[in-house]
C-alpha positions in Angstrom: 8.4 -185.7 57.4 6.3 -185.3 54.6 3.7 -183.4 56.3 6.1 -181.0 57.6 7.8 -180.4 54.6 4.3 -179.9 52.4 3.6 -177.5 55.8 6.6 -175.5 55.9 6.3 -175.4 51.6 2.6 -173.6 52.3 3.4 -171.7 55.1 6.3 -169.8 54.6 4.7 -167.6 51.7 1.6 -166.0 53.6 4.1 -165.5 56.8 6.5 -163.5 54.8 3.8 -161.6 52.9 2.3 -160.2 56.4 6.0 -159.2 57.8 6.5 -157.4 54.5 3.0 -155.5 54.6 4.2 -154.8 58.7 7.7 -153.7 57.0 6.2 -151.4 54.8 3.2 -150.2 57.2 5.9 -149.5 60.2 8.2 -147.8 57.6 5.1 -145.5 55.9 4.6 -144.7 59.6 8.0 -143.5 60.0 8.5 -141.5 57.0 4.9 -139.5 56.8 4.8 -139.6 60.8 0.8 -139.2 60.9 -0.7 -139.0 64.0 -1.4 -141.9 66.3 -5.3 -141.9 66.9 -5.1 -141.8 62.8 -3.0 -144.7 61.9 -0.9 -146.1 64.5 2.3 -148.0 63.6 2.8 -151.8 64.1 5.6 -151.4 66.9 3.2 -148.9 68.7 0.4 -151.6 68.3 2.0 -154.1 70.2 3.4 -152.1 72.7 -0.3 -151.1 73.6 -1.5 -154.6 73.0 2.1 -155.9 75.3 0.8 -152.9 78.2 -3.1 -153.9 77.7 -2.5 -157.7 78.0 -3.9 -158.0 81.7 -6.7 -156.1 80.8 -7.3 -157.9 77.5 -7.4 -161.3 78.9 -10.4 -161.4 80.6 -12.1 -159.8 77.7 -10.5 -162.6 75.6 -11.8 -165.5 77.4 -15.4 -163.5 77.5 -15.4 -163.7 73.7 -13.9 -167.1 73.2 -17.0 -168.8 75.4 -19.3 -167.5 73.7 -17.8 -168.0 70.1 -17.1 -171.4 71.3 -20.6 -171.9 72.5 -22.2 -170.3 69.0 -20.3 -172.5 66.7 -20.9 -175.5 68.4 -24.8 -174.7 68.1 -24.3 -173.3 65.1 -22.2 -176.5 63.5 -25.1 -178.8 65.2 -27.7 -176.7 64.0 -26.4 -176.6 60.4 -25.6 -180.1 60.1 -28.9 -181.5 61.7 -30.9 -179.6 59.1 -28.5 -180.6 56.1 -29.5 -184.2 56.7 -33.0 -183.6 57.3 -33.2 -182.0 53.9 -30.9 -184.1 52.3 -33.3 -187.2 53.2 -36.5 -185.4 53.0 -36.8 -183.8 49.1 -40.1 -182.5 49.7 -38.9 -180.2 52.7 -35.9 -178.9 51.1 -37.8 -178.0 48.2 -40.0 -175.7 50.6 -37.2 -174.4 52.9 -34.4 -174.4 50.8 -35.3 -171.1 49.3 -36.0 -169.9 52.9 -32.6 -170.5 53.2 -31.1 -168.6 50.9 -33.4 -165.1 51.6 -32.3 -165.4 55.4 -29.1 -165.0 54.3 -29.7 -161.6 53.1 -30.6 -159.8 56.2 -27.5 -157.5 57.0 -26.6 -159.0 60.8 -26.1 -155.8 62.0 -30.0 -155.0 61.5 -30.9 -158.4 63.2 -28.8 -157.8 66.2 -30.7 -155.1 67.4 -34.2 -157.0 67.2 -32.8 -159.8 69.0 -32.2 -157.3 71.5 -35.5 -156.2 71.5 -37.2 -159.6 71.6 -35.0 -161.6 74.0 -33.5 -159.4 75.9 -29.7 -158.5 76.8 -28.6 -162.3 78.1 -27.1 -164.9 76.4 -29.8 -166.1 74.0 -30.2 -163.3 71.7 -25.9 -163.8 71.2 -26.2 -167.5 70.6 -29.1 -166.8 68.0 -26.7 -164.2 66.1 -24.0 -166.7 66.2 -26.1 -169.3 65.0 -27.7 -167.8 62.5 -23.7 -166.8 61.2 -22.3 -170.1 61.5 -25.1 -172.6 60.0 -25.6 -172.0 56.9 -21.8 -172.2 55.4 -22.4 -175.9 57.3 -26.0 -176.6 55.4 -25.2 -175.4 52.4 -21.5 -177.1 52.1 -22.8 -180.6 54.0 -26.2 -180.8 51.2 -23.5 -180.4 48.6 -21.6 -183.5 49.1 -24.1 -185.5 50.3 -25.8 -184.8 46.6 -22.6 -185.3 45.0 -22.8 -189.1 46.2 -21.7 -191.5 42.7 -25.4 -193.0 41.6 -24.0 -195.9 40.3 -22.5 -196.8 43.6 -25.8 -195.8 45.0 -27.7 -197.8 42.6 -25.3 -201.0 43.1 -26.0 -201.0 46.7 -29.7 -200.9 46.4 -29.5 -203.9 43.7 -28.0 -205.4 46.8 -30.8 -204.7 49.3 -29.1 -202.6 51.3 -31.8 -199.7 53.3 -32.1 -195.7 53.5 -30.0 -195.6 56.9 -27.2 -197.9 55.5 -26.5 -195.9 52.1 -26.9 -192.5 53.9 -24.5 -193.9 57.0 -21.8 -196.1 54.6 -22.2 -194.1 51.5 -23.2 -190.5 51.5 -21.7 -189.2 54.5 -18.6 -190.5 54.4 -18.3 -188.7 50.8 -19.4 -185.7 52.3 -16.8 -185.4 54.9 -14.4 -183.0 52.3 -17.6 -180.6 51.6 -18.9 -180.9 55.4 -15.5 -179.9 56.8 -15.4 -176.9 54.2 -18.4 -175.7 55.6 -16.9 -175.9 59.6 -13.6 -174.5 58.5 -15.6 -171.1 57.0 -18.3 -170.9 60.1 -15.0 -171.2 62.5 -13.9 -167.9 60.9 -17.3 -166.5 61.0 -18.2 -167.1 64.5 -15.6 -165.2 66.0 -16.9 -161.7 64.1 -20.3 -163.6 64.9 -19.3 -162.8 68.6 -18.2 -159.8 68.1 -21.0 -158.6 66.4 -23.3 -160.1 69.5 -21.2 -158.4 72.0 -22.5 -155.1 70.8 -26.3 -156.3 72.0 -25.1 -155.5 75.4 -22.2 -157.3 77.0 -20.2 -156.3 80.0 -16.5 -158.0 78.7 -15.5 -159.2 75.0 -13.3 -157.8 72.3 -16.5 -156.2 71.0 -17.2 -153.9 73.9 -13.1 -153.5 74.3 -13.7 -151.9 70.6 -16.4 -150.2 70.9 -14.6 -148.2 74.0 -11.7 -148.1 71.9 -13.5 -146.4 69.0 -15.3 -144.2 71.8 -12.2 -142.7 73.2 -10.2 -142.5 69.6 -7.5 -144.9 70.3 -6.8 -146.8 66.9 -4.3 -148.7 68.5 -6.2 -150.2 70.7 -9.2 -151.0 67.6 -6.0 -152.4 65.8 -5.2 -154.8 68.8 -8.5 -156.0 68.8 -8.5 -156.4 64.8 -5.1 -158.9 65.5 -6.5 -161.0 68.3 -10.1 -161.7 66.5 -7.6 -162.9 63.1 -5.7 -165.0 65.8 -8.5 -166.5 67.0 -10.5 -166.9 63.4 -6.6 -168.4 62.6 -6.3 -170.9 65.6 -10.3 -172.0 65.2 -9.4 -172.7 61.6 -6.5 -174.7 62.2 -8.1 -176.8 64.7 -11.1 -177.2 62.5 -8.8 -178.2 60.2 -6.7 -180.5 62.5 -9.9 -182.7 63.1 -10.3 -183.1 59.1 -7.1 -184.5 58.9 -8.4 -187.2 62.0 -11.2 -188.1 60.3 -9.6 -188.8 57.1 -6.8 -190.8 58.9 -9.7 -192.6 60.8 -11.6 -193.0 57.5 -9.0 -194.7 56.2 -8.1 -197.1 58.6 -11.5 -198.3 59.6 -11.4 -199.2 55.8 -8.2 -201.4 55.9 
């Protein structure tokens, strides 16, 4: 009851706020009439999005595999080389800075050399999504597991216990908050991560939907696409965020 209450407290605020904006936008719309491959009004947007849906679907579920498949690889990728820095000092003080310069290459100048140098399959798309989703993941997972209390630390070793047993009883369970940060922004980022990979060279996905879209002027259409990739950054998120709540609750009652 709690829960729903707290819920219903957060969520009503955010939920108004976007019918107001809609309000407003489908009301500017009405009053300045401007023309529809300029700035289409909400009610047109779903109608075009309501007539499209057949169409839309199987571009939907095109982009939803592969985001799927990217943060998955992603996730694994970035938490696999969080704890092989966090336990190795001497290569995350060479790669660390590695790090941080990859993440300054615009992804819409990498995406066409991935095209080049694997081709126009799936690869190249999983590399772009990966290289998206993992670092949010590395960066957020090597924070908490520093953040570990020393004197904890330092008790357990006065009381023999190994490497593995602090790292597995101690440090990652106090990472968990920071670690599910890190999946909860790569959710978000993996579905523009696909979208962005689409444009390599795909047959079906919200991307190439847009691009045609953009092709043939119809800003509707670009706007329907707009909605479903912040329903499905939305839904990722959630679920990212249902699984937090899991391991918490599972946390705490292998504890008691």
């Amino acid at each position: 009851m709690n829960n729903n209450r707290r819920l219903y407290k957060t969520g009503w605020p955010p939920v108004l706020a976007v019918f107001l904006f809609l309000f407003i936008w489908q009301l500017a719309t009405f009053i300045w009439k401007p023309e529809a491959w300029f700035l289409p009004s909400p009610l047109a947007i779903f109608q075009e999005g309501w007539n499209q849906a057949p169409h839309l679907t199987q571009h939907l579920w095109a982009t939803l595999q592969i985001t799927l498949l990217g943060f998955a690889i992603g996730s694994t990728t970035g938490l696999i080389l969080a704890f092989l820095l966090h336990v190795t000092p001497p290569v995350k003080a060479a790669l660390y800075p590695l790090l941080i310069l990859s993440q300054n290459i615009p992804t819409i100048i990498l995406a066409p050399l991935l095209m080049i140098w694997f081709g126009f399959g799936l690869l190249p798309k999983m590399i772009l999504i990966t290289l998206v989703c993992f670092f949010p993941v590395t960066l957020s997972t090597m924070t908490g597991l520093a953040q570990t209390d020393p004197q904890i630390k330092r008790y357990m070793l006065m009381l023999g216990a190994t490497r593995q047993q602090i790292f597995w009883k101690l440090e990652l369970p106090h990472s968990l908050a920071s670690m599910f940060s890190g999946l909860k922004i790569s959710a978000t980022y993996s579905v523009m991560g696909a979208v962005i990979a689409e444009w390599l060279g795909s047959q079906k996905g919200l991307g190439v939907y847009m691009l045609m879209a953009k092709a043939s002027f119809r800003a509707d259409r670009v706007f329907v696409t707009m909605f479903l990739i912040v329903i499905v950054s939305c839904l990722l998120f959630g679920l990212i965020r249902l699984l937090e709540r899991w391991a918490f609750r599972w946390q705490s009652n292998k504890r008691d």
